[in-house]
N, C-alpha and C positions, 0 to 999 in steps of 0.2 A: 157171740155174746147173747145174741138173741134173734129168734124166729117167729118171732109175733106182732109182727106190726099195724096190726089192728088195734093191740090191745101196749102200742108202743113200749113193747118188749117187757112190759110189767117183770119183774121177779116173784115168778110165782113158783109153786110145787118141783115142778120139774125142773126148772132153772136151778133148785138147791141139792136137787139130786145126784143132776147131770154135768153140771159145770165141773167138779172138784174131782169126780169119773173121770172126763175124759183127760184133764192135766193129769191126772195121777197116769191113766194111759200112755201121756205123751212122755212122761217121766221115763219110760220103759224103751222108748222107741230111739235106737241110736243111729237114726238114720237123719231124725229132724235136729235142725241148727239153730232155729228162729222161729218164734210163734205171731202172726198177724192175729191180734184180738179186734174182730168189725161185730157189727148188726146190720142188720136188711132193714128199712123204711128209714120213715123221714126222721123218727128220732134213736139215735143208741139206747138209752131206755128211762121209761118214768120211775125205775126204781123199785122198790118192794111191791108187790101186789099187795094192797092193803086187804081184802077179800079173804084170802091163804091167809095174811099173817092173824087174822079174829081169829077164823076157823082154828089156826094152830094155838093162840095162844088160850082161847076160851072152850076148848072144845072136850071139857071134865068141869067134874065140879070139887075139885081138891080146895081144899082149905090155902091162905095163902102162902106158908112156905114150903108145901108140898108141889103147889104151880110153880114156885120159883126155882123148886131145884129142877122140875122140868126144862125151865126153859133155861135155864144156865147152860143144862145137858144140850138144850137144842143148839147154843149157840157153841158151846166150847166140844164135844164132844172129837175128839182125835180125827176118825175118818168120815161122818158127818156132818158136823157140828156148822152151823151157821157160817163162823168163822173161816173155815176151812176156805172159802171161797177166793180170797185173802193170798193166806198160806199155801195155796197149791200153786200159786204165780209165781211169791218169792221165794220160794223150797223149789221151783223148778228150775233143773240145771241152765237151759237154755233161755235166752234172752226172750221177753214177750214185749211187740210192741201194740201198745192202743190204736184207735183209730177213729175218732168220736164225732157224732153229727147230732145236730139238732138238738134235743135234748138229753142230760147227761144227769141225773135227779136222786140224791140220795144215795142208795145202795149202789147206781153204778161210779159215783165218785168212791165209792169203797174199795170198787175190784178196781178202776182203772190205777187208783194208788198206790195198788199191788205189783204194778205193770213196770216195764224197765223204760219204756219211753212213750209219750203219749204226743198224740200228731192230734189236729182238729179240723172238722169246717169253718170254715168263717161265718155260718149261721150258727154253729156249736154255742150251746148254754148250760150250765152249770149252778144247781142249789143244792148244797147239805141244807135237803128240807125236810130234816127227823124233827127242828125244834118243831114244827107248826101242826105236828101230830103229837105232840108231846113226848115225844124221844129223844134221847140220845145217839147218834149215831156210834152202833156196835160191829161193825163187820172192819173196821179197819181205818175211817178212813182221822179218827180222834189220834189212831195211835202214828200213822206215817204222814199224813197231808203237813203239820208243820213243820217235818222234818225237811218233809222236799221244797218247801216255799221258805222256808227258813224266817218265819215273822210272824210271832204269835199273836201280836196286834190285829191283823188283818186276816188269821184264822177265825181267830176269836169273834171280832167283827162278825164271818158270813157263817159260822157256828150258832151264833145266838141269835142272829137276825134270819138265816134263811135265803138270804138276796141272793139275785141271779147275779152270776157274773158272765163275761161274756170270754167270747173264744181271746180275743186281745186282749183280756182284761188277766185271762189264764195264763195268755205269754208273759203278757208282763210282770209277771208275780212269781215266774219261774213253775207254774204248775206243767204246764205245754211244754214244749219247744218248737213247735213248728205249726203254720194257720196256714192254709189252702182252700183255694173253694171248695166247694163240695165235689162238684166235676173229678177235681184230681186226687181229692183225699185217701182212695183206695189204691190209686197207682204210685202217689210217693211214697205212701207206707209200704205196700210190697219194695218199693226200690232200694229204701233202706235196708227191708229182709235180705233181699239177694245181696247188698253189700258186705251184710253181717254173715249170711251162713257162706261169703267167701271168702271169711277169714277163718286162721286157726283155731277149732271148735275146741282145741285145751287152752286158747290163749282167751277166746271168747267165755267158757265157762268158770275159769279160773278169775277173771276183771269182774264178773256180777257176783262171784261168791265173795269176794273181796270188797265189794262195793255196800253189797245189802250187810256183811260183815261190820263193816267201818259207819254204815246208818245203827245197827244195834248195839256197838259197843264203845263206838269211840276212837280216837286215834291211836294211841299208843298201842292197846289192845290188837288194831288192828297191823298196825306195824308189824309185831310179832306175829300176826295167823299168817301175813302173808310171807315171810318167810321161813314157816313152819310149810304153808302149801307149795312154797317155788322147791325148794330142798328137794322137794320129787318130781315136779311138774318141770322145773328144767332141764332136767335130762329127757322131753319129748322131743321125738324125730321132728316134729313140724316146725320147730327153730331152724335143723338141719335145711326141711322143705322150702320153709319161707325167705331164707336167705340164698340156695339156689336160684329161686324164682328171682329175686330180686338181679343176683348178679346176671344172671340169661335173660333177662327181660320177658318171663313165661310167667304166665299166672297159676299159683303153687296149688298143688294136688295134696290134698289133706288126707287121712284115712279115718272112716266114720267114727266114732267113738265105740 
């Protein structure tokens, strides 16, 4: 997520470059099962580089709806675009899990919303704090945070206020699922990786495509994708694999995608 912990991971220049790069990389790579999304220092990050975002948005002197369709472009733009950051988590085949400490501010509750599972420290803290600049928050987290907390009351609530919430405040709201101290934060999260990439990587890619499916379109809908996707995906070997393992008591041998 981030390697600047002087500057507590700010989202600046490079961070919008290189994030949606290297997912798009991993997209390619059929050897990975599972992605550990961490940062280095004491916090996950303070969110947008406010610095970067002037210099981006002030940095011409266009009239104002020639700046806006700049920054429309910045944000929505296919394979750059702001957004992207986002959408290169939930468009990735494989599961991403979070990993979040210390401070969690803004644009990083954008990307971690993107994420398939988010784990915390128990010093972990969390503000959608776009109101107190006078934003909106635009990278993601308007359009999935109430989906995954299911309570637009108390979206709304830390939306328009900005309040910190805390790591147990996250569990209990359904944002999290799991608090640890900081100590173990990075080792239960890999534990769950090696759990996940030791299951079947078509039974695994098929439940998050069905999943982020049935968050964008609803039940019925999703009823029918999933039996348009099983129609082919049941006929993989790794049914064959997995239920070997099971009766031999061997732990099943997958073949990469």
């Amino acid at each position: 997520m981030g390697d600047n912990p002087k500057k507590m991971n700010a989202m600046g220049a490079a961070f919008w470059e290189e994030f949606p790069r290297v997912f798009n990389d991993l997209a390619k790579n059929t050897d990975a099962r599972v992605v550990l999304l961490t940062a280095n220092g004491k916090h996950f990050t303070a969110g947008l580089d406010l610095a970067f975002a002037g210099q981006t948005i002030n940095k011409d002197g266009a009239d104002p709806a020639r700046k806006g369709l700049k920054i429309r472009d910045m944000l929505l733009e296919p394979m750059t675009g702001m957004q992207q950051v986002g959408t290169a988590l939930t468009r990735l085949k494989i599961p991403v899990v979070a990993a979040t400490q210390g401070a969690v501010i803004g644009g990083g509750i954008d990307v971690i919303c993107a994420a398939d599972v988010r784990y915390c420290s128990d010093d972990a803290f969390f503000s959608i704090k776009e109101v107190d600049i006078g934003l909106v928050a635009d990278i993601g987290t308007m359009a999935r945070m109430p989906q995954i907390i299911g309570n637009h009351s108390l979206f709304r609530e830390l939306a328009y206020t900005g309040r910190r919430f805390s790591a147990q405040e996250a569990l209990s709201m359904g944002f999290g699922s799991k608090v640890v101290p900081r100590t173990q934060l990075r080792a239960e999260a890999l534990a769950l990786c090696k759990t996940i990439a030791g299951k079947s990587p078509i039974g695994v890619i098929g439940t998050k495509r069905i999943c982020q499916y049935s968050l964008e379109q609803g039940a019925e809908d999703s009823n029918d994708y999933v039996a348009t996707w099983n129609q082919s995906m049941l006929q993989t070997d790794d049914i064959k694999a997995a239920v070997m393992a099971q009766m031999t008591k061997q732990k099943p041998k997958f073949a990469k995608l």
